[in-house]
N, CA, C and O atoms as CSV, one atom per row, in Angstrom:
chain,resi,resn,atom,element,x,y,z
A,1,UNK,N,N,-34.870,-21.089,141.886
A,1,UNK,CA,C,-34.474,-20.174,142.932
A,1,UNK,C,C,-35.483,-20.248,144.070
A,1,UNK,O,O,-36.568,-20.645,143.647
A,2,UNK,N,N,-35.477,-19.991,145.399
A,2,UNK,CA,C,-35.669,-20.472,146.404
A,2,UNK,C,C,-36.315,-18.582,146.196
A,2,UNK,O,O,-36.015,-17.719,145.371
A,3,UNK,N,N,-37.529,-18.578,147.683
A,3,UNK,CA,C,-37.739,-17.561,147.913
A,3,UNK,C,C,-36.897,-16.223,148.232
A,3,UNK,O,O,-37.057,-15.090,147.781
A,4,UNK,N,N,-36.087,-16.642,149.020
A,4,UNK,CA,C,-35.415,-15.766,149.709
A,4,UNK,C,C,-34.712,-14.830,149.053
A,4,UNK,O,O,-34.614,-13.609,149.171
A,5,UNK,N,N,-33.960,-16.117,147.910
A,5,UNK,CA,C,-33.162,-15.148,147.152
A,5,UNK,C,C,-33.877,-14.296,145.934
A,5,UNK,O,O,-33.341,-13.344,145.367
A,6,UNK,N,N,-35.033,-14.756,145.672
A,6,UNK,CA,C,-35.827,-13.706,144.896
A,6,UNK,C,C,-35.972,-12.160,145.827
A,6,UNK,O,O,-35.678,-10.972,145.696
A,7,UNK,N,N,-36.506,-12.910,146.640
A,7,UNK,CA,C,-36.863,-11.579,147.410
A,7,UNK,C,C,-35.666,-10.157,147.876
A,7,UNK,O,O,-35.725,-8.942,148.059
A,8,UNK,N,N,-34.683,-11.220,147.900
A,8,UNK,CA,C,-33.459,-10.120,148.075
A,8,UNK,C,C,-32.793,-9.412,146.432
A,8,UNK,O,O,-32.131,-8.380,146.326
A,9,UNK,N,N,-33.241,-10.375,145.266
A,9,UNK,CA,C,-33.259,-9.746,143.984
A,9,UNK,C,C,-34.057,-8.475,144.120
A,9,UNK,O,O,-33.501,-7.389,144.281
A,10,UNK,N,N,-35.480,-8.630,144.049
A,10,UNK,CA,C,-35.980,-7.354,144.171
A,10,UNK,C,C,-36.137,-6.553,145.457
A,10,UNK,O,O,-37.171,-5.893,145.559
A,11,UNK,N,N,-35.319,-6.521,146.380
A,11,UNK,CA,C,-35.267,-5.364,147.342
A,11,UNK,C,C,-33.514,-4.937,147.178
A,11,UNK,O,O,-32.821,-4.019,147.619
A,12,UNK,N,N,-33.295,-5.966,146.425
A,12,UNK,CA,C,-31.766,-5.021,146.003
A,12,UNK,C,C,-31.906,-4.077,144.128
A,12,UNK,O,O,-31.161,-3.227,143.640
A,13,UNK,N,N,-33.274,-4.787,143.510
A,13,UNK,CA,C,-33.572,-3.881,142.652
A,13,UNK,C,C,-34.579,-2.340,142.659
A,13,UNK,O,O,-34.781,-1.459,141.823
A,14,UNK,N,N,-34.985,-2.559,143.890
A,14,UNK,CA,C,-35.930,-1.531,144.536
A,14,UNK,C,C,-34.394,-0.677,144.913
A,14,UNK,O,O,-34.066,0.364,144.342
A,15,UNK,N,N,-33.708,-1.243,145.801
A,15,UNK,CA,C,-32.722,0.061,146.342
A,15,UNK,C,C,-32.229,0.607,145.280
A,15,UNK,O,O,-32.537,1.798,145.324
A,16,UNK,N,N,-31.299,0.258,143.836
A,16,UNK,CA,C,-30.935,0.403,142.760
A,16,UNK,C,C,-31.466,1.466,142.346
A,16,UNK,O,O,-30.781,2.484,142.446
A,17,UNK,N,N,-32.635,1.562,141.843
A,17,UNK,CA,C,-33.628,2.156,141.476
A,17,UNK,C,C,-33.762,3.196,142.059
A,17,UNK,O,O,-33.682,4.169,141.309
A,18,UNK,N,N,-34.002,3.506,143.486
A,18,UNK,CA,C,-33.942,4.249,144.395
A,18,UNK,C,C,-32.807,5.109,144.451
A,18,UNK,O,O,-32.923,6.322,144.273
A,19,UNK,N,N,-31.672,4.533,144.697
A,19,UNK,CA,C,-29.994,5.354,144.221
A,19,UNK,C,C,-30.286,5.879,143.033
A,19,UNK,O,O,-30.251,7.108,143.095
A,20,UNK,N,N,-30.523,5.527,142.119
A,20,UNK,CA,C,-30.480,5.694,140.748
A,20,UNK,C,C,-31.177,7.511,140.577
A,20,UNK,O,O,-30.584,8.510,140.169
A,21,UNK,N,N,-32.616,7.368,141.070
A,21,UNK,CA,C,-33.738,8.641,141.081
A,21,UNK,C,C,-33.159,9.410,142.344
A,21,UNK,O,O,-33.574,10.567,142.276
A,22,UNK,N,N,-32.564,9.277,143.190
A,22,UNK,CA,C,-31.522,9.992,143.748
A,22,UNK,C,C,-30.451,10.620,143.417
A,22,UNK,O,O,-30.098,11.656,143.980
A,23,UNK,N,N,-29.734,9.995,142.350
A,23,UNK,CA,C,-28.773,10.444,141.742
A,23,UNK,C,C,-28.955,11.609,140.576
A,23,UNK,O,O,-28.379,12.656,140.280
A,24,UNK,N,N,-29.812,11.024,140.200
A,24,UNK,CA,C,-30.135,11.735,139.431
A,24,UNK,C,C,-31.154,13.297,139.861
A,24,UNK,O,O,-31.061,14.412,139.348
A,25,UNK,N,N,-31.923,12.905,140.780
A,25,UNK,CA,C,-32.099,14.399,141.055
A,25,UNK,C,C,-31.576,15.369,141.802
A,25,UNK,O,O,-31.961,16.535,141.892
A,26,UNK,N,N,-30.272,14.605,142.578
A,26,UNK,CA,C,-29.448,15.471,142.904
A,26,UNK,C,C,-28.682,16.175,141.487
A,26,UNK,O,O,-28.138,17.263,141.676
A,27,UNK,N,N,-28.641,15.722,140.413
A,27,UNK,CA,C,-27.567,16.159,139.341
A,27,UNK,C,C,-28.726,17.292,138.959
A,27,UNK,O,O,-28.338,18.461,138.936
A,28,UNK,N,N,-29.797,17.084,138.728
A,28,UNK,CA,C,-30.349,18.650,138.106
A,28,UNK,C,C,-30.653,19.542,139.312
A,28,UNK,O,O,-30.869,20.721,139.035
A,29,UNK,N,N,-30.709,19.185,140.615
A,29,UNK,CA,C,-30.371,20.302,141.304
A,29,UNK,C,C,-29.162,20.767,141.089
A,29,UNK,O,O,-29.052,21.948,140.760
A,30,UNK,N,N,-28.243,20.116,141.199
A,30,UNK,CA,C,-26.326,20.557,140.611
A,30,UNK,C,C,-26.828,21.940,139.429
A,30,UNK,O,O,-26.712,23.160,139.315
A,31,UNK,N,N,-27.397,20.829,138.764
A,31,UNK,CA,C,-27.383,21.625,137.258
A,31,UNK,C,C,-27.593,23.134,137.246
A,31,UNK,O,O,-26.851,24.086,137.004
A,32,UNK,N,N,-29.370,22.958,137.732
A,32,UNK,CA,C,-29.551,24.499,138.551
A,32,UNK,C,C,-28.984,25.275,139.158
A,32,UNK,O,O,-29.438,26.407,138.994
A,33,UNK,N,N,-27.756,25.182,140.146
A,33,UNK,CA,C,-26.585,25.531,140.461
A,33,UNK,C,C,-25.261,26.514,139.413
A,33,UNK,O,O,-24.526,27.465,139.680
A,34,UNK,N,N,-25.467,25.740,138.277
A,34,UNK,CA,C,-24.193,25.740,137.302
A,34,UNK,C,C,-25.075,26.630,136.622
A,34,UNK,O,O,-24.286,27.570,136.529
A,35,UNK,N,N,-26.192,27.072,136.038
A,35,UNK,CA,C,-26.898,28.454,135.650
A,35,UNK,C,C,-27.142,29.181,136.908
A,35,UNK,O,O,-28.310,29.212,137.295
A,36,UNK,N,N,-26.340,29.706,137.534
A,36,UNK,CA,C,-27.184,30.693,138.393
A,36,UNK,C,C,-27.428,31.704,138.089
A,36,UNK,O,O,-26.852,32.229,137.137
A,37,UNK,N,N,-28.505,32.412,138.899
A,37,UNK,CA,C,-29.264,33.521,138.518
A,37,UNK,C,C,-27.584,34.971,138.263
A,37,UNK,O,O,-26.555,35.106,138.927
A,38,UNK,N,N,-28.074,35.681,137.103
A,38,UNK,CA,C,-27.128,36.963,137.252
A,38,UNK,C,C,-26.807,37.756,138.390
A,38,UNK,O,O,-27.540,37.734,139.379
A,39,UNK,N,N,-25.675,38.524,138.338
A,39,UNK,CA,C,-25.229,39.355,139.284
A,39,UNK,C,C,-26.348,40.521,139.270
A,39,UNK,O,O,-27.240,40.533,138.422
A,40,UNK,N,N,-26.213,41.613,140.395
A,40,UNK,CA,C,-26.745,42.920,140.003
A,40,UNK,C,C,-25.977,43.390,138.846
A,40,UNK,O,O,-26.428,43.888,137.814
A,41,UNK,N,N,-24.593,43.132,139.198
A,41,UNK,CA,C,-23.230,43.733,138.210
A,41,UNK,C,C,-24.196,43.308,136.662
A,41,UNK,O,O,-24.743,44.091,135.886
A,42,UNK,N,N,-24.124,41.523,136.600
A,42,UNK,CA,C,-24.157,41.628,135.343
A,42,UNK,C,C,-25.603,42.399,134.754
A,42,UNK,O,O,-25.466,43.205,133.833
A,43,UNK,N,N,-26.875,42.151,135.265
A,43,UNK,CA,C,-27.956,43.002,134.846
A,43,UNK,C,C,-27.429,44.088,134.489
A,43,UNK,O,O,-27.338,44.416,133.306
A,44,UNK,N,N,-26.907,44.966,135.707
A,44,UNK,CA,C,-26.575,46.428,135.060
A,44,UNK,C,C,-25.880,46.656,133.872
A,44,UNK,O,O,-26.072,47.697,133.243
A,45,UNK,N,N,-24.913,45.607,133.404
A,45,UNK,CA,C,-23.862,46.062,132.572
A,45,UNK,C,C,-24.776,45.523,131.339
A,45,UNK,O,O,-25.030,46.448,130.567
A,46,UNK,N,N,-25.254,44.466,131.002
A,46,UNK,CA,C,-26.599,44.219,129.824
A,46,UNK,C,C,-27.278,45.223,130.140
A,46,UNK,O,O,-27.540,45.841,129.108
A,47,UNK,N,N,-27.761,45.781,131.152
A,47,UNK,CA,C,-28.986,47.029,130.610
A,47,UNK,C,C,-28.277,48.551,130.254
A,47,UNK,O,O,-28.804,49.587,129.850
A,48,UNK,N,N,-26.808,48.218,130.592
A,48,UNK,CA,C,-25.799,49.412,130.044
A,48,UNK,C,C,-25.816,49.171,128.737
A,48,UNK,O,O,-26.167,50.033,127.932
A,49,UNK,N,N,-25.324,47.609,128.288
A,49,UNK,CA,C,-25.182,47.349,126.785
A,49,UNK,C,C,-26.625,47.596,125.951
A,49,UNK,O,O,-26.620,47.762,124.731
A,50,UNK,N,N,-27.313,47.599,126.397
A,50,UNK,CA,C,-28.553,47.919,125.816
A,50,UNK,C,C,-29.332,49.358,125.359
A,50,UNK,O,O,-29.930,49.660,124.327
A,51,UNK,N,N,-29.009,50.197,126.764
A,51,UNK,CA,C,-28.580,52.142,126.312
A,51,UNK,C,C,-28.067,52.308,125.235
A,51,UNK,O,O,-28.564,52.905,124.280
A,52,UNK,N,N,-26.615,51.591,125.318
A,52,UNK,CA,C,-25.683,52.321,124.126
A,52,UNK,C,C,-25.952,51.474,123.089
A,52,UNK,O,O,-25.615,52.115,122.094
A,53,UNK,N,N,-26.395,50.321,122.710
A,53,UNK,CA,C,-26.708,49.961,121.467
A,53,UNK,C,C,-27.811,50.424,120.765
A,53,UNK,O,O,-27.868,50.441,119.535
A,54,UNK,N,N,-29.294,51.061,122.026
A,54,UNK,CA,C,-30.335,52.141,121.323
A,54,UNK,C,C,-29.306,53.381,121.454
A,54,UNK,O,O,-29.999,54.161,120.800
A,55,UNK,N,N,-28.328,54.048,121.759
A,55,UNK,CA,C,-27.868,55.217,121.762
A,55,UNK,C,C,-27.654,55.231,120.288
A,55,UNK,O,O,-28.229,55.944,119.466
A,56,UNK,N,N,-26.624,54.222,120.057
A,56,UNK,CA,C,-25.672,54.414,118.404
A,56,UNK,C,C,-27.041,54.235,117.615
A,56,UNK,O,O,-27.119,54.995,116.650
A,57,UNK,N,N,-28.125,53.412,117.802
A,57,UNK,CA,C,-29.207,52.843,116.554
A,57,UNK,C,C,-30.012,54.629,117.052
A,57,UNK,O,O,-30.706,54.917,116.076
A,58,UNK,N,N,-30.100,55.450,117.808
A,58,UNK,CA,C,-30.259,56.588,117.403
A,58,UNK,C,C,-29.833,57.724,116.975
A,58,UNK,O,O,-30.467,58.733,116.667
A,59,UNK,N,N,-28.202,57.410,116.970
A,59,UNK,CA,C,-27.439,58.277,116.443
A,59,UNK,C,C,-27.259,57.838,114.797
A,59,UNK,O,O,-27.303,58.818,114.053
A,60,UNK,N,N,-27.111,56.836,114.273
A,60,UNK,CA,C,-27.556,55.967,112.747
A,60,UNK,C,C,-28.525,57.140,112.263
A,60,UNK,O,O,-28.092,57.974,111.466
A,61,UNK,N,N,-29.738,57.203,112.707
A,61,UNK,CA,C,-30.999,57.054,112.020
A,61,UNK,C,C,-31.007,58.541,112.193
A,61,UNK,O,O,-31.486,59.002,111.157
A,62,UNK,N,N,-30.731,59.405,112.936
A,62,UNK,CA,C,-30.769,60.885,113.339
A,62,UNK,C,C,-29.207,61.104,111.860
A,62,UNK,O,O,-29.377,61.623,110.757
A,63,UNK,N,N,-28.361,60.734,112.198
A,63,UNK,CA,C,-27.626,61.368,111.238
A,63,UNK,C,C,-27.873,60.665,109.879
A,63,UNK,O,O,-26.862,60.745,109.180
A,64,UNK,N,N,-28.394,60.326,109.571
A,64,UNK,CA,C,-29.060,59.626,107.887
A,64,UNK,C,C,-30.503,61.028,107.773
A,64,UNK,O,O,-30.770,61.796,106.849
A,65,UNK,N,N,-31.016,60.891,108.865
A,65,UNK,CA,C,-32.369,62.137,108.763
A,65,UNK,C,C,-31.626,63.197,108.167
A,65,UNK,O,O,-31.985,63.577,107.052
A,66,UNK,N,N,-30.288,63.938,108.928
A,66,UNK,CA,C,-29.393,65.377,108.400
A,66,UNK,C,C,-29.070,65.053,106.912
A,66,UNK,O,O,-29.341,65.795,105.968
A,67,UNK,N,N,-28.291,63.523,106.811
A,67,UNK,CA,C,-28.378,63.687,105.780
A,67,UNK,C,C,-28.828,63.573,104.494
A,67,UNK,O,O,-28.211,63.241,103.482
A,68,UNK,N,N,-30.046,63.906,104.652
A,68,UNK,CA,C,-31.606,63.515,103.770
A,68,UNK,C,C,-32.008,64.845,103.791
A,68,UNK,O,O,-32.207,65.470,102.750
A,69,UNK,N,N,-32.196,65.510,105.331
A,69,UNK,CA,C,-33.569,66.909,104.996
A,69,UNK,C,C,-32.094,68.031,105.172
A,69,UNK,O,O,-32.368,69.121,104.669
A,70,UNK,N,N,-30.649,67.989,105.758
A,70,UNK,CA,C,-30.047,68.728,106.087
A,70,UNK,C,C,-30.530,69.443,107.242
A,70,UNK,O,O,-30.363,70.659,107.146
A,71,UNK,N,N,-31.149,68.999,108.440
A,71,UNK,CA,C,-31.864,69.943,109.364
A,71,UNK,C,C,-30.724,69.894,110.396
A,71,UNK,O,O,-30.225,68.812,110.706
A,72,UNK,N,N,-30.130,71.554,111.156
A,72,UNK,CA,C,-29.079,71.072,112.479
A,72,UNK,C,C,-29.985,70.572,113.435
A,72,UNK,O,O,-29.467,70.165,114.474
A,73,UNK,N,N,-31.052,70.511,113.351
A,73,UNK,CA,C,-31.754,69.734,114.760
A,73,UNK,C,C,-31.408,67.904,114.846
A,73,UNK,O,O,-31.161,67.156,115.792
A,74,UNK,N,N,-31.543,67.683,113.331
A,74,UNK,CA,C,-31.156,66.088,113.146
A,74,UNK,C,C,-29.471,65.699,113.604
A,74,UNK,O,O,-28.932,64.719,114.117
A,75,UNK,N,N,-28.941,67.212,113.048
A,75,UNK,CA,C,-26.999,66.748,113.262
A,75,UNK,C,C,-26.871,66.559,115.133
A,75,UNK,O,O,-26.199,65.885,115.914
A,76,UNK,N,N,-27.865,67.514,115.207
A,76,UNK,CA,C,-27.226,68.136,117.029
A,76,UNK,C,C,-27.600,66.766,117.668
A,76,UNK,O,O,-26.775,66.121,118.316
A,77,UNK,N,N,-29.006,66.307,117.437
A,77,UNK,CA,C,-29.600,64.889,118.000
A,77,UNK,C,C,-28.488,63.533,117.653
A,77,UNK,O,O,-28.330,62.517,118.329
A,78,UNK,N,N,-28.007,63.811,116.740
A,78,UNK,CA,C,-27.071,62.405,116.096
A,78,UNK,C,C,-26.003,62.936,117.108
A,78,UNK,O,O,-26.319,62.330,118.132
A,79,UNK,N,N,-25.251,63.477,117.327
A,79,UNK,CA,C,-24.156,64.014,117.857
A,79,UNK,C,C,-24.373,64.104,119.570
A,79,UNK,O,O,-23.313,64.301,120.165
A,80,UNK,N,N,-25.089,64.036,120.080
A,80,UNK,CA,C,-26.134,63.890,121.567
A,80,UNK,C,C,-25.582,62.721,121.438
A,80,UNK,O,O,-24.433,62.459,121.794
A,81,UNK,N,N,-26.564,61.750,120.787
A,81,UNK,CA,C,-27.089,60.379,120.750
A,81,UNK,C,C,-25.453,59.692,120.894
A,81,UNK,O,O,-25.070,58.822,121.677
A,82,UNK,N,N,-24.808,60.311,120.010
A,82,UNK,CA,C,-23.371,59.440,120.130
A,82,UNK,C,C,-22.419,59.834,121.461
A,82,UNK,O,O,-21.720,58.950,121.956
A,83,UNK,N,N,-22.418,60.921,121.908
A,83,UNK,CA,C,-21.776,61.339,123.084
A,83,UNK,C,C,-22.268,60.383,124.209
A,83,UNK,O,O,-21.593,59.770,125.036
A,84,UNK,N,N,-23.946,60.420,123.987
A,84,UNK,CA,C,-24.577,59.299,125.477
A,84,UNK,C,C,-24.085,57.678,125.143
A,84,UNK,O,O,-23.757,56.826,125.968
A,85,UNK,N,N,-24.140,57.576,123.891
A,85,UNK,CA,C,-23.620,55.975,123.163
A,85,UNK,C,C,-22.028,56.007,124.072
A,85,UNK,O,O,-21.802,55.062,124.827
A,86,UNK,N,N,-21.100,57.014,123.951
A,86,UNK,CA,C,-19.540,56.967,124.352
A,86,UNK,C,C,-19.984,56.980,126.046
A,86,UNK,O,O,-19.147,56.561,126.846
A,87,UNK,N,N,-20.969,57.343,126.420
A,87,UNK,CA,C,-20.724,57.477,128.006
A,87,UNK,C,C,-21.764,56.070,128.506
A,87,UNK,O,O,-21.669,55.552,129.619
A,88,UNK,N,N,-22.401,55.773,127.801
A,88,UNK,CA,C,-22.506,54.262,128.108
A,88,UNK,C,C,-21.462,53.301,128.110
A,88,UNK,O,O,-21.175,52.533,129.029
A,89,UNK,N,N,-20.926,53.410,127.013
A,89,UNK,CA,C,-19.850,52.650,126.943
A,89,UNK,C,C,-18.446,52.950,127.949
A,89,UNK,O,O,-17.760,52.029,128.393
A,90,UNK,N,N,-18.310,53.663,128.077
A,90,UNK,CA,C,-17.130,54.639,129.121
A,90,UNK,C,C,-17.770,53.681,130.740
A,90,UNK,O,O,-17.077,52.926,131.423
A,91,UNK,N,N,-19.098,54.005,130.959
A,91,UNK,CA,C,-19.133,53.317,132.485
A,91,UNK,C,C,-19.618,51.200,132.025
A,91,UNK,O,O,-20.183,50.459,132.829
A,92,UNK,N,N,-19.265,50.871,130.905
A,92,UNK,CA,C,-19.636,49.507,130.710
A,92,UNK,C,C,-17.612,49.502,130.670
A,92,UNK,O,O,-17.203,48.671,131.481
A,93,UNK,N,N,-17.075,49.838,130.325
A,93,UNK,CA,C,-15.514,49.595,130.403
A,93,UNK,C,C,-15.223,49.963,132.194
A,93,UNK,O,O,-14.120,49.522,132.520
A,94,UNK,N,N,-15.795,50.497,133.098
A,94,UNK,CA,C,-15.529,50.572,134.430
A,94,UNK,C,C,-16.540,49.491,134.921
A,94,UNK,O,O,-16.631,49.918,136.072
A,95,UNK,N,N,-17.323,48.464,134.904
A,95,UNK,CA,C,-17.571,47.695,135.025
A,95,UNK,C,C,-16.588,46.694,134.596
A,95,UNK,O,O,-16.458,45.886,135.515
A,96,UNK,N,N,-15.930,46.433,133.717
A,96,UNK,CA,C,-15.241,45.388,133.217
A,96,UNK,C,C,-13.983,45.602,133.920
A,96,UNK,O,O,-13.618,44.747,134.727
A,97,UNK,N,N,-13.379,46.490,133.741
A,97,UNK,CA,C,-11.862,46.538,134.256
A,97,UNK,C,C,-12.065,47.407,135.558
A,97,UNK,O,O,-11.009,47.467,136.189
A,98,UNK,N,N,-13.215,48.177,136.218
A,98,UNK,CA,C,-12.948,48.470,137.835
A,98,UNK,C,C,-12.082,49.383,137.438
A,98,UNK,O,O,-11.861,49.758,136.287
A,99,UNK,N,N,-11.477,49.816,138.675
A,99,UNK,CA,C,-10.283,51.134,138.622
A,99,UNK,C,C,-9.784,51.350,137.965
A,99,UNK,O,O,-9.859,52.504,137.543
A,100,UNK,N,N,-8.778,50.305,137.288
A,100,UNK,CA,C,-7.812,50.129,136.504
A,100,UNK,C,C,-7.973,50.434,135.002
A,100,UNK,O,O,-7.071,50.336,134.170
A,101,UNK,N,N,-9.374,50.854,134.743
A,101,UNK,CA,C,-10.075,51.281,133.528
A,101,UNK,C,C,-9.350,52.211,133.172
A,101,UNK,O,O,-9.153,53.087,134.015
A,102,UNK,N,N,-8.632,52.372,131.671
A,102,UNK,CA,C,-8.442,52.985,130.963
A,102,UNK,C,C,-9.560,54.258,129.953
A,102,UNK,O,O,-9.725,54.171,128.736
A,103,UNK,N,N,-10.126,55.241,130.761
A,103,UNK,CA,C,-10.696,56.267,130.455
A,103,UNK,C,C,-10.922,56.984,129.110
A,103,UNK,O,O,-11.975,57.368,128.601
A,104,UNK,N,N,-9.714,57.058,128.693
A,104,UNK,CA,C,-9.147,58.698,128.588
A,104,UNK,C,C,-9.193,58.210,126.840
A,104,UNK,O,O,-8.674,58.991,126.042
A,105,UNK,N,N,-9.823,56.918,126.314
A,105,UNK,CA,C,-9.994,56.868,125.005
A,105,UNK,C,C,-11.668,57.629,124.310
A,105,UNK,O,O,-12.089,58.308,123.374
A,106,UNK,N,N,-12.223,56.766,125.823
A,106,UNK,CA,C,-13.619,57.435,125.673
A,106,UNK,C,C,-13.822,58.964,125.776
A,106,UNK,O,O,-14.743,59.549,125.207
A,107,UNK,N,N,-12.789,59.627,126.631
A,107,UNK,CA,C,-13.041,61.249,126.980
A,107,UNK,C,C,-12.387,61.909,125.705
A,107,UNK,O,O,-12.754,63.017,125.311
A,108,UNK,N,N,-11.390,61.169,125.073
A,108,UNK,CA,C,-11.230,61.884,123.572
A,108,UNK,C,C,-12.684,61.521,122.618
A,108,UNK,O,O,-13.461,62.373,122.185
A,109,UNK,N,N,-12.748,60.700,122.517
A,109,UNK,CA,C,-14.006,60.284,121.670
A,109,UNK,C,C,-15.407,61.482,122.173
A,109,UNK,O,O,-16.078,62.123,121.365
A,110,UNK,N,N,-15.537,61.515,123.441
A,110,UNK,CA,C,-16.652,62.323,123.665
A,110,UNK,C,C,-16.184,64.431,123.264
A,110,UNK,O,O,-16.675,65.519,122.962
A,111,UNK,N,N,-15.279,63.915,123.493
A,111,UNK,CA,C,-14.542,65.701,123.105
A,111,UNK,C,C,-14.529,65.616,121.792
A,111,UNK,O,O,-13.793,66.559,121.502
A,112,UNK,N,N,-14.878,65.072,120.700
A,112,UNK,CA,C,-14.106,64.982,119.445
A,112,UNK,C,C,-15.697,64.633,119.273
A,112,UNK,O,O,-15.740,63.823,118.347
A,113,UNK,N,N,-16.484,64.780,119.556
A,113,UNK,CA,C,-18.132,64.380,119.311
A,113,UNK,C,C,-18.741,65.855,119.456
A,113,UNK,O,O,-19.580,66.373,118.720
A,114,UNK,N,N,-18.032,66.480,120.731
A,114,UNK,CA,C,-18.428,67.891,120.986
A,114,UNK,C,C,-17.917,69.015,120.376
A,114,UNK,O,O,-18.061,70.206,120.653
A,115,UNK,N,N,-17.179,68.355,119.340
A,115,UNK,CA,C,-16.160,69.234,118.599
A,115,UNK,C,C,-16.846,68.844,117.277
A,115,UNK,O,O,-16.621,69.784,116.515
A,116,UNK,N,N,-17.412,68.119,116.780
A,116,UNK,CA,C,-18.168,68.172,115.964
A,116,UNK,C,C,-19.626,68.517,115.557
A,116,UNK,O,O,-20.183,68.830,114.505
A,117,UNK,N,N,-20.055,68.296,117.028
A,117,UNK,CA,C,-21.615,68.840,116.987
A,117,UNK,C,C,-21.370,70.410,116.736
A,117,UNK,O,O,-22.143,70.908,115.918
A,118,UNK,N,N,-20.422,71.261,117.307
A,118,UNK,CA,C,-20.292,72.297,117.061
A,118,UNK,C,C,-20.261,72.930,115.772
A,118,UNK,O,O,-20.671,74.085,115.659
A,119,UNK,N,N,-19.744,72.183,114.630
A,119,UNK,CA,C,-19.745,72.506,113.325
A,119,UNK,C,C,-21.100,72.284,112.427
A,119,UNK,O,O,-21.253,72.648,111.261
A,120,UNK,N,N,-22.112,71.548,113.316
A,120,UNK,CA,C,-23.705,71.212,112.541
A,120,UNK,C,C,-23.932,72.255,111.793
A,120,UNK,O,O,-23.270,73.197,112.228
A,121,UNK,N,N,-24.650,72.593,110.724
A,121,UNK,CA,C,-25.152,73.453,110.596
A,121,UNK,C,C,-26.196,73.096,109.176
A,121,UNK,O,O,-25.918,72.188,108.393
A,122,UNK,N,N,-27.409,73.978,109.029
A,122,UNK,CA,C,-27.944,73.566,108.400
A,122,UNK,C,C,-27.706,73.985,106.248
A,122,UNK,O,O,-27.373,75.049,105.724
A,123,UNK,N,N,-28.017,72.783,105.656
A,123,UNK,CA,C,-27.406,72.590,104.631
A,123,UNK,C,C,-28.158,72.996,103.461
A,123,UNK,O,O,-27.839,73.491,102.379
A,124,UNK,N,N,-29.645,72.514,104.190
A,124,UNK,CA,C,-30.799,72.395,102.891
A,124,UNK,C,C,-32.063,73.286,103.890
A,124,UNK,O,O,-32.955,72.783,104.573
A,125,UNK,N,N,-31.801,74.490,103.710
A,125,UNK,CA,C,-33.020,75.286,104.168
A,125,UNK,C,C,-34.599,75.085,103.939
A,125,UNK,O,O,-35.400,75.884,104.424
């Protein structure tokens, strides 16, 4: 092979190369793209899901306490704990469905929570 055409071997393997590390770092900028950072929406609605999953893990452990020492301070706290668990969940379902949110399962659930805290009472003096 004659000079020339070497020389155009490697300045057509230099460009190659060049496309190549181009291509490619355009694709993990892409990539970075295709994870983008969360919404405000979604933060809020994970730090909603996160309330009501410590709400219920304190309504668990408060109503296992009642029913161990029988104290109404443990029933009234379990019965709290689950009403704030239903109203976390009540504004994480208006995040998901917006207006069109169907309510009125959670407002029985929270009435039917307040209808039970009412009956606490203590068991084991």
């Amino acid at each position: 092979m004659d000079k020339t055409t070497t020389w155009l071997i490697r300045v057509f393997a230099v460009v190659l190369i060049c496309v190549c590390l181009f291509a490619y770092l355009n694709a993990q900028a892409n990539q970075s793209l295709l994870r983008s950072k969360p919404s405000i929406e979604d933060l809020e609605y994970k730090a909603l899901d996160k309330l009501r999953g410590n709400a219920e893990f304190a309504a668990n452990r408060d109503y296992a306490d009642y029913e161990k020492f029988g104290s109404i301070i443990f029933c009234n706290t379990s019965f709290k704990s689950r009403i704030e668990s239903a109203n976390y969940a009540k504004q994480m379902e208006l995040y998901i469905s917006g207006k069109a949110a169907d309510l009125s399962e959670w407002d029985t659930a929270i009435k039917d929570y307040e209808n039970e805290r009412s009956k606490c009472r203590d068991f084991n003096p």
